[in-house]
N, C-alpha and C positions, 0 to 999 in steps of 0.2 A: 255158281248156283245162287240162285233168290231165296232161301230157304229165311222163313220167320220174317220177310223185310217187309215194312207196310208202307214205305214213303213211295207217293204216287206223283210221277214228274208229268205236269202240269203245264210248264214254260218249256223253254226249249234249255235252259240250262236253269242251275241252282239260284239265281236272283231272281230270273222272273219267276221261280214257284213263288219263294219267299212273298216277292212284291205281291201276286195275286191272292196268294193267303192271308197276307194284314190284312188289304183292302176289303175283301169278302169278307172276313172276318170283324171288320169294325165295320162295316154295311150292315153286318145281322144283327150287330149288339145297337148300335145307332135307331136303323128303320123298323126291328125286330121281326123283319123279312123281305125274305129278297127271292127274287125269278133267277134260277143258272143252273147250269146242266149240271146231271148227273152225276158225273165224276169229279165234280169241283165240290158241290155238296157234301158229296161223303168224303175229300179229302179235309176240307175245313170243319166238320163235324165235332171231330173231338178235338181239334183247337178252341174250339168256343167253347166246348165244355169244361175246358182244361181252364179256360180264363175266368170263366164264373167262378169253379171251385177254386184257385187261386184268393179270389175276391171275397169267399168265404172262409176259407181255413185260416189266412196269415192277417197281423198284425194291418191295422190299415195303412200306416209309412211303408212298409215294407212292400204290401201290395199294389199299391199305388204306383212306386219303384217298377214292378216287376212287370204289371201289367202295362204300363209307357212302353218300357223296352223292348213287349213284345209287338204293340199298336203303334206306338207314336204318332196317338191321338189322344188332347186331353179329352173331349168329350165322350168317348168309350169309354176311359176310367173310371170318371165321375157317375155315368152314367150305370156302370158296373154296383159299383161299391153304393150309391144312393139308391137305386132305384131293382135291380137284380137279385141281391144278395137280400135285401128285406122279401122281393116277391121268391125267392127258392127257398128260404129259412127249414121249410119244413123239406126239400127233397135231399136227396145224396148224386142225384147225379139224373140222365133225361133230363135236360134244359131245351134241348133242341129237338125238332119233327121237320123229315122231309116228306113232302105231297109230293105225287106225281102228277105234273099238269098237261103232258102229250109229248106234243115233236114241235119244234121251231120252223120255218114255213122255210126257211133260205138255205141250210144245209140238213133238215130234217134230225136235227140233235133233239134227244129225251130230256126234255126241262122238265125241272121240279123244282120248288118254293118248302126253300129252308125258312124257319120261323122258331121263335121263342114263344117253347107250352106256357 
């Protein structure tokens, strides 16, 4: 039984989740938004949120550290810690909003445009 579990398989096994959730993940914090279906959206959702507060709560070496290990990407970090963390100062958390923008024309999937409030 699935009871309480919220991980949503994405790839066909455990690395291609992994790999498509960095990417996606340092896409939103990079372009501050991005076009991709529905279920990718809400699985990477509070990944992103998890990485800003990260970038807020802990020491900035340590963040810096933590936040690499989960992107490995320098400019998502930097871009976290400089530019992120001054514009949320004031929230606790809501970093991210998904729109719904329709259906994709080639297998008719519900896209929506994840973005940074």
């Amino acid at each position: 039984m699935r009871h309480k579990v919220k991980k949503v398989k994405l790839g066909s096994d455990k690395d291609h989740t992994t790999a498509i959730m960095r990417n996606l993940a340092m896409a939103v914090i990079i372009y501050e938004k991005v076009k991709t279906t529905t279920a990718k959206a809400k699985a990477v959702q509070p990944f992103v949120e998890r990485l800003i507060s990260i970038g807020k709560k802990k020491e900035k070496r340590h963040a810096i550290r933590e936040i690499e290990r989960l992107l490995q990407h320098d400019n998502a970090s930097k871009k976290i810690l400089e530019v992120l963390v001054d514009k949320y100062k004031d929230r606790t958390s809501g970093f991210t909003r998904i729109t719904k923008m329709g259906y994709r024309n080639g297998d008719n999937a519900p896209v929506v445009q994840i973005e940074l409030v």
